[in-house]
C-alpha positions in Angstrom: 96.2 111.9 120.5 95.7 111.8 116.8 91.8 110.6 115.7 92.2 109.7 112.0 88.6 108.6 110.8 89.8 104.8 110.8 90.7 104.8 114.3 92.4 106.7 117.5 96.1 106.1 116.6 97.4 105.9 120.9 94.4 103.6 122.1 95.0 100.7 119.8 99.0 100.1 119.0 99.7 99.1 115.6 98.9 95.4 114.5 101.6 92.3 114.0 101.6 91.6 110.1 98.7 93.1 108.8 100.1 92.8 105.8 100.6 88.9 104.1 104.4 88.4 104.5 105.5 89.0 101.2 107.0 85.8 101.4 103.5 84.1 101.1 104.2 85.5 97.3 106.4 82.1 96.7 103.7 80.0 97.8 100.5 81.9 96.6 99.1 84.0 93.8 95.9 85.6 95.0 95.0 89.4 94.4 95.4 90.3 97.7 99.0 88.9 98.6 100.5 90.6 95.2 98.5 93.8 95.8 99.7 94.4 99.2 103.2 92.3 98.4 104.0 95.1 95.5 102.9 97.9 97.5 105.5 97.3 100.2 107.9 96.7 97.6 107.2 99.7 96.8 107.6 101.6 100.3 110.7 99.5 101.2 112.1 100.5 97.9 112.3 104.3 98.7 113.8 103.6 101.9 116.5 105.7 103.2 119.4 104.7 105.7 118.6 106.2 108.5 122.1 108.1 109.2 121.5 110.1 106.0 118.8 112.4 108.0 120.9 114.8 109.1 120.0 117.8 106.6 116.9 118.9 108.8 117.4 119.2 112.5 113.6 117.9 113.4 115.0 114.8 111.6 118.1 114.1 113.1 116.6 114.4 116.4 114.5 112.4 115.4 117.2 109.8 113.9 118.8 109.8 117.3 115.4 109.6 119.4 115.4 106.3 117.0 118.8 104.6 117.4 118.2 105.3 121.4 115.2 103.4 122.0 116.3 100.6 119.5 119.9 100.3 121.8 117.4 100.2 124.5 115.4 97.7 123.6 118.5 95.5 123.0 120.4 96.4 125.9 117.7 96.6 128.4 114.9 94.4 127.4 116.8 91.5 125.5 115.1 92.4 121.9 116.3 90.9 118.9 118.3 93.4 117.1 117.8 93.3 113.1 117.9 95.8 111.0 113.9 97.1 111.6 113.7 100.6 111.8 117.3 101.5 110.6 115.9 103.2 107.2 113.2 105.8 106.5 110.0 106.4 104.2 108.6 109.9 103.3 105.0 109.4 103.2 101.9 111.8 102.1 99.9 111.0 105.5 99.6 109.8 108.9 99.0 106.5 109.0 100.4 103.5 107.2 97.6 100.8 106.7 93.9 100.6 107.4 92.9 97.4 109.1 89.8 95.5 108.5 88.0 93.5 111.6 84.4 91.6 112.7 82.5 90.0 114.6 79.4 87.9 115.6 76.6 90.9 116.1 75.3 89.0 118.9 78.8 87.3 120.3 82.2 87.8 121.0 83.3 85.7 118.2 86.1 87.2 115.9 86.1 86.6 112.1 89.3 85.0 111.9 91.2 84.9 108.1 94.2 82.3 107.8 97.3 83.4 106.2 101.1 81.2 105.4 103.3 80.9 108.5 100.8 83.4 110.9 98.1 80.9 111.0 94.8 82.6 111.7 94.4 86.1 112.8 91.4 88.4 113.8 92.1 91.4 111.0 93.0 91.6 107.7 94.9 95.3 106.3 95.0 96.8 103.4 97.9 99.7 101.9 94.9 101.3 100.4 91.9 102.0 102.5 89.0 101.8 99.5 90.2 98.1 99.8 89.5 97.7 103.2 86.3 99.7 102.8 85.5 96.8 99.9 86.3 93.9 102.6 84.2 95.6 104.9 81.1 95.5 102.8 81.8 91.8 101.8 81.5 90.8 105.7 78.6 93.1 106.1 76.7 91.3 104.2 77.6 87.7 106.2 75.7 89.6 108.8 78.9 90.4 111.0 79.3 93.7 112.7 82.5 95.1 110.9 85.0 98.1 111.7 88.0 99.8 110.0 90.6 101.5 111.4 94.0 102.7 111.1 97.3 101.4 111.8 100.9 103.5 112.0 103.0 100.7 111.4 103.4 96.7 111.5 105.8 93.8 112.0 106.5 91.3 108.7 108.2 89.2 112.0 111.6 89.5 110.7 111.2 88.6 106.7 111.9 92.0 105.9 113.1 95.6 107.1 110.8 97.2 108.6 111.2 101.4 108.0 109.7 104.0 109.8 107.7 106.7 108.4 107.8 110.3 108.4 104.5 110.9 110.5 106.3 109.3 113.1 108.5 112.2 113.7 105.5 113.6 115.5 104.9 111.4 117.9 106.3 111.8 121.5 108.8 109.8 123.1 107.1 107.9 124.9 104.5 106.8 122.0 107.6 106.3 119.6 109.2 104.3 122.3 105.8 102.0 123.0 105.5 101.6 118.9 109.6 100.6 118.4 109.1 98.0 121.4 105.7 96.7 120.8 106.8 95.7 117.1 110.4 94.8 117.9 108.8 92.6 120.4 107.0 90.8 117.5 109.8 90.6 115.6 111.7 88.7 118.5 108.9 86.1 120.0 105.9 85.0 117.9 103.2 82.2 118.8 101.7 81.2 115.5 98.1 81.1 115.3 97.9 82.5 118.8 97.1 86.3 117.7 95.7 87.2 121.2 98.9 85.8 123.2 101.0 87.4 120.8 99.3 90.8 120.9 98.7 90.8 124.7 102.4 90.5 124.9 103.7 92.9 123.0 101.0 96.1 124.0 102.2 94.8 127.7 106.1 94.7 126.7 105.8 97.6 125.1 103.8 99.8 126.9 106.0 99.0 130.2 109.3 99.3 128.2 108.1 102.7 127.2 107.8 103.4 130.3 111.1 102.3 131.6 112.9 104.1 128.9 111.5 107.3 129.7 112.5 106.6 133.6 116.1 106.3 132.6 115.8 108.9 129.8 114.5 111.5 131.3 114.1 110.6 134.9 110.6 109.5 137.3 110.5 113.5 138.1 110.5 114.8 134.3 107.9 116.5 132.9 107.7 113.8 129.3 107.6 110.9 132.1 105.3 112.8 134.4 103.1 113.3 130.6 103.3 109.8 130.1 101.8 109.0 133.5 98.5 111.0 132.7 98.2 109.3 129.5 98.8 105.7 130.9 96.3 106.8 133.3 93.5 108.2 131.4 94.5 104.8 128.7 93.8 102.5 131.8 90.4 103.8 132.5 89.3 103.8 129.2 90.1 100.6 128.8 88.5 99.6 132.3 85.0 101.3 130.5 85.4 99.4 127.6 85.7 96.0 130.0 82.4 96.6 132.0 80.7 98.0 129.0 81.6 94.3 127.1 81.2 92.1 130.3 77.9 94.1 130.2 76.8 93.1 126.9 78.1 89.9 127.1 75.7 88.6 129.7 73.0 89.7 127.9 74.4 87.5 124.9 74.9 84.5 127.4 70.8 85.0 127.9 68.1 82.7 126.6 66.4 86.1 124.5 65.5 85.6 120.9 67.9 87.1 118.7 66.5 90.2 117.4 65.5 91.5 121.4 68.7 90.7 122.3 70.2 93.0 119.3 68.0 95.6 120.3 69.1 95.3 123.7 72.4 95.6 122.4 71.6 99.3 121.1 70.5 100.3 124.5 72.8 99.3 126.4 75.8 101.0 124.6 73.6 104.4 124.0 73.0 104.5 127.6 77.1 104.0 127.5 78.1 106.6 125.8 75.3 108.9 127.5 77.1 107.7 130.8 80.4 108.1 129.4 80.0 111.5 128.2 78.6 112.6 131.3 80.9 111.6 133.7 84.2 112.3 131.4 85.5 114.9 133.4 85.9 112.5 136.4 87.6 109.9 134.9 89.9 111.3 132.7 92.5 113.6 132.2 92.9 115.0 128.6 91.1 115.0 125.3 92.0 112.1 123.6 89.2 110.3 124.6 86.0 112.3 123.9 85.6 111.4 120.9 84.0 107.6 122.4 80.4 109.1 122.8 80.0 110.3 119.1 81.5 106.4 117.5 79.4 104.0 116.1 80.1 101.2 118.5 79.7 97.5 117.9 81.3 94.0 118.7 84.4 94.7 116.0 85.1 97.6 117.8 85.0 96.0 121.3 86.5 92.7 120.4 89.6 94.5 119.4 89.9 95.4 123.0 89.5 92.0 124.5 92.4 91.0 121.9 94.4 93.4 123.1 94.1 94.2 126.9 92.4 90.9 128.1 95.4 89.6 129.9 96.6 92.6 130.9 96.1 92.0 134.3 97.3 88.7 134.1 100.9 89.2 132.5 101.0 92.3 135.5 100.9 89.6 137.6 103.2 87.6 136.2 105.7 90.4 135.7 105.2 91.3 139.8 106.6 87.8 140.8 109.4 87.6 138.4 110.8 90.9 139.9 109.8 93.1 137.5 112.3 91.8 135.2 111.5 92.4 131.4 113.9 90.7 130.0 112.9 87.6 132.1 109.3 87.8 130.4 110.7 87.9 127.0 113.4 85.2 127.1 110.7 83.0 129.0 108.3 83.6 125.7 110.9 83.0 123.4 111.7 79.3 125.2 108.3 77.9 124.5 109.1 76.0 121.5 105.8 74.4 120.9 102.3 76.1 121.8 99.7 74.0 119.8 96.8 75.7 118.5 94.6 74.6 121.0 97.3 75.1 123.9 97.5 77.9 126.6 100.5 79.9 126.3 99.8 81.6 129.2 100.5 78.5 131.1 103.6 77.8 129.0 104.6 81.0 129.8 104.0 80.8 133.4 106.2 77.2 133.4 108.9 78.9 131.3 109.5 81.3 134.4 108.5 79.3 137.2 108.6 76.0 136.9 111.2 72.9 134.6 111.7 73.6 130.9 109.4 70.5 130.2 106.7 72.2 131.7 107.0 75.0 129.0 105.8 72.7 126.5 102.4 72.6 125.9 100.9 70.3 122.8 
């Protein structure tokens, strides 16, 4: 795992449209849109087919690694097939944009910002990362717990084609495979103004098509699938921390305390946390990539990110079970809810869509 000092690159996947789409530029003339508007320009304008890597060797592997996960993701899973992640962008480090976030210091209440055609999401990003530094000091002083971290790529849903970057040559094929599917996955079903549906979806379609790649890649009995497991696994129980250490804090928020004891409270109970976690680390995990959790500055950004991402894991599991483990049945059963209202439950829609009429599917 790769710990940049925004964020831990494999524990959070890469956020949908982080970025305004560039499209918004028609419509509106604020700073931000042209700032982060002209920077992609910029990227997307030293693009490079991808078929042209074929100089250096690590590249062409690489190129192929590419086009094999993308037929993949067609062929297998159903995904829309556009031109994302057919060209290629030399870049000077190791991420791609850092990604602003907050919080209620005593709630599980995301700041939400409200862009054209997205609706509202939970995070705002930025190409350069002293502007996301400067956002972060505007909500700290609204009194909202705040955290930045990095991203290694993002969907613009379609508007545009999506490159890949040369840090990404790095990564295994497993973690290439989860990034190509997660995003492609955006780019193919989209819930506007339901950010938590829509990222729950795609870290669950793409961590499982990963995973079914590499079985029919490189076999259940391979080492890289056997490598995979121990990082799913030590992933899972992270994220199973992170759940009791929120559910913890958030019945203490649910209590009657004034608000100052319950912040201090708050303190407590994540030092005694990380003491915990630190601790016990050798029992519950496998590898490295997860030390670092005892030496972070935690707060309700960073643990809000989690419920946003991994809340209904359990829940689309379930759902995936009783549809026969069928992928592709998932995704096609998304992509038929026409009309989620803002207020509506997708997961019910999504639940009609694969069990019960077509009607059903649409909720106001």
């Amino acid at each position: 795992m790769k710990i940049h000092v925004f964020f831990v690159w494999s524990v959070l996947p890469a956020l949908a449209a982080v970025a305004l789409l560039f499209v918004a530029l028609l419509c509106f003339s604020g700073c931000y849109t042209l700032k982060q508007g002209f920077i992609l320009l910029g990227y997307l304008s030293k693009a490079v087919p991808l078929e042209k890597l074929t100089a250096d060797p690590e590249e062409r592997r690489f190129a192929e690694r590419v086009e094999d996960i993308r037929r993949f993701s067609k062929e297998e899973l159903g995904l829309k097939q556009n031109k994302n992640y057919t060209t290629y962008v030399s870049i000077d480090r190791d991420y791609l944009a850092a990604v602003a976030s907050a919080a209620q210091p005593d709630a599980f209440v995301p700041y939400e910002w409200r862009f054209p055609l997205v609706g509202a999401v939970p995070y705002k990003g930025f190409f350069h990362p002293e502007d996301a530094r400067a956002e972060a000091e505007k909500l700290k002083k609204k009194g909202l717990d705040v955290w930045i971290r990095g991203v290694d790529a993002f969907s613009t849903l379609g508007w545009f084609k999506d490159p890949l970057y040369s840090y990404m040559k790095n990564y295994p094929p497993y973690q290439l495979a989860d990034l190509l599917i997660h995003e492609q996955l955006h780019a193919t079903v989209y819930l506007a103004g339901q950010s938590q549906f829509n990222e729950e979806l795609a870290e669950f379609v793409g961590g499982e098509g990963a995973r079914l790649y590499m079985e029919k890649t490189f076999g259940a009995a391979s080492p890289e699938y056997r490598a995979m497991l121990d990082d799913n696994a030590d992933n899972a129980a992270f994220v199973a921390f992170i759940r009791d250490l929120t559910a913890e804090l958030d019945a203490l928020y649910q209590t009657p305390l004034p608000r100052e004891e319950k912040l201090r409270e708050k303190e407590r109970i994540i030092a005694r946390a990380q003491e915990r976690f630190a601790s016990e680390y050798e029992q519950r995990f496998r590898g490295e990539n997860h030390r670092f959790f005892s030496s972070l500055t935690i707060n309700n950004a960073y643990l809000e990110l989690y419920r946003l991402y991994y809340s209904g894991g359990d829940y689309l599991a379930s759902l995936y079970e009783r549809s026969g483990k069928d992928l592709r049945r998932i995704i096609t059963a998304t992509a038929s809810i026409k009309r989620v209202g803002k207020n509506g439950d997708p997961r019910i829609a999504l639940e009609a869509a694969l069990f019960g009429s077509e009607t059903d599917a649409i909720v106001k």
